[in-house]
SEMI-317852 format. One record per residue (C-alpha): residue in one letter; x, y, z. Coordinates in steps of 0.02 Angstrom, whole numbers, padded with zeros to 5 digits, always signed. Each point is the difference from the previous one (the first is absolute). Layout:
! residues N
AXYZ ...
END
This chain:
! residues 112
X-02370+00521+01603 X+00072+00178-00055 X-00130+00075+00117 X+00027-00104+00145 X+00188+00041-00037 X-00054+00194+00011 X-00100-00034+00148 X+00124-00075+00097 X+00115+00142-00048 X-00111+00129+00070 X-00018-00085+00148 X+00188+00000+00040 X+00022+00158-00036 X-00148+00048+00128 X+00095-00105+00128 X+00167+00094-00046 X-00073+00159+00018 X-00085-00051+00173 X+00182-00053+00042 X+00056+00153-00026 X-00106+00058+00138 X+00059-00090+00115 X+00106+00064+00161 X+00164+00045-00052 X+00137-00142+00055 X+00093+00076+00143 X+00109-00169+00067 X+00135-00088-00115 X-00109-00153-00006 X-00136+00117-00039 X+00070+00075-00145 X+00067-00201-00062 X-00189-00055+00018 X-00061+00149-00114 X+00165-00027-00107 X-00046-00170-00028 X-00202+00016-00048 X+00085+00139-00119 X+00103-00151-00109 X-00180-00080+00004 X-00091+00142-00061 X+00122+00040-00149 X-00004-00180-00037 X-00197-00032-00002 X-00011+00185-00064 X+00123-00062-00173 X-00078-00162-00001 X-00172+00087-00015 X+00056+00128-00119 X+00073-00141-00112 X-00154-00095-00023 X-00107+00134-00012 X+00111+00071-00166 X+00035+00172+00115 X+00196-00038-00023 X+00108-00110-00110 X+00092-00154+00071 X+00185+00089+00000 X-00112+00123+00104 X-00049-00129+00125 X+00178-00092-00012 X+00091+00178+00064 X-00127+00027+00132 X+00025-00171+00060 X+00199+00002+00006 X-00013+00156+00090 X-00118-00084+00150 X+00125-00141-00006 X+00132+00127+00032 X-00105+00077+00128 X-00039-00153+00099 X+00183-00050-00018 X+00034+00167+00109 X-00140-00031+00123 X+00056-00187+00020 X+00181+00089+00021 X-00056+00125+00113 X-00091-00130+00116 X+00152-00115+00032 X+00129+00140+00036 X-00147+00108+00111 X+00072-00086+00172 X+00169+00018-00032 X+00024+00170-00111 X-00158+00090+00026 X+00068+00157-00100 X+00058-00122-00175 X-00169-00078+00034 X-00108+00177-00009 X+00113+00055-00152 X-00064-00171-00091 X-00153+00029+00054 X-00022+00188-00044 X+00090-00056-00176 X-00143-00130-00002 X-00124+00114+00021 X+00034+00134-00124 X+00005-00136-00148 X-00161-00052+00063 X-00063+00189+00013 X+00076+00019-00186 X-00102-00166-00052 X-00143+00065+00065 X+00016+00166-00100 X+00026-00095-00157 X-00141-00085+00017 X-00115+00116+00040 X+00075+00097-00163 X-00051-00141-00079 X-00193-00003+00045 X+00040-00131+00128 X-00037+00067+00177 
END
């Protein structure tokens, strides 16, 4: 089961890092999309790194309050985006650079 585990945790890492190759998000919607998969990834990226014993469970608890946070600001973000496009791209941007810092822990961590 562990190696299954380790499997799958390769393979989202390999789908991260083709992510990360992507075209850069020009549009707000754009940018929301990406900002959305990101809460994903740190989620399934935790989840993985839990089971597989790579971090400890108050590990995986922070990194998930943090994507709750972030998807909190992208769910913000997209209500407000027709009627205050500027408070909208602040919540976004905000959104983004907890994801980016997520995303840095993790990878600290052996994760991505």
């Amino acid at each position: 089961m562990k190696q299954v585990q380790g499997i799958i945790a390769v393979l989202l890492l390999m789908i991260m890092a083709a992510c990360a190759q992507l075209a850069p998000a020009e549009s707000f919607d754009q940018k929301l999309a990406y900002g959305y998969g990101a809460v994903t990834a740190a989620r399934k990226t935790a989840e993985n790194g839990l089971k597989s014993n790579l971090i400890k469970v108050d590990d995986a608890k922070q990194v998930q309050d943090l994507a709750d946070q972030a998807r909190a600001l992208l769910d913000s973000a997209r209500q407000v985006r027709t009627t205050d496009l500027s408070t909208a791209t602040a919540k976004l941007a905000l959104a983004t650079t907890v994801l980016t810092q997520l995303q840095t822990y993790l990878t600290a961590r052996g994760l991505n």
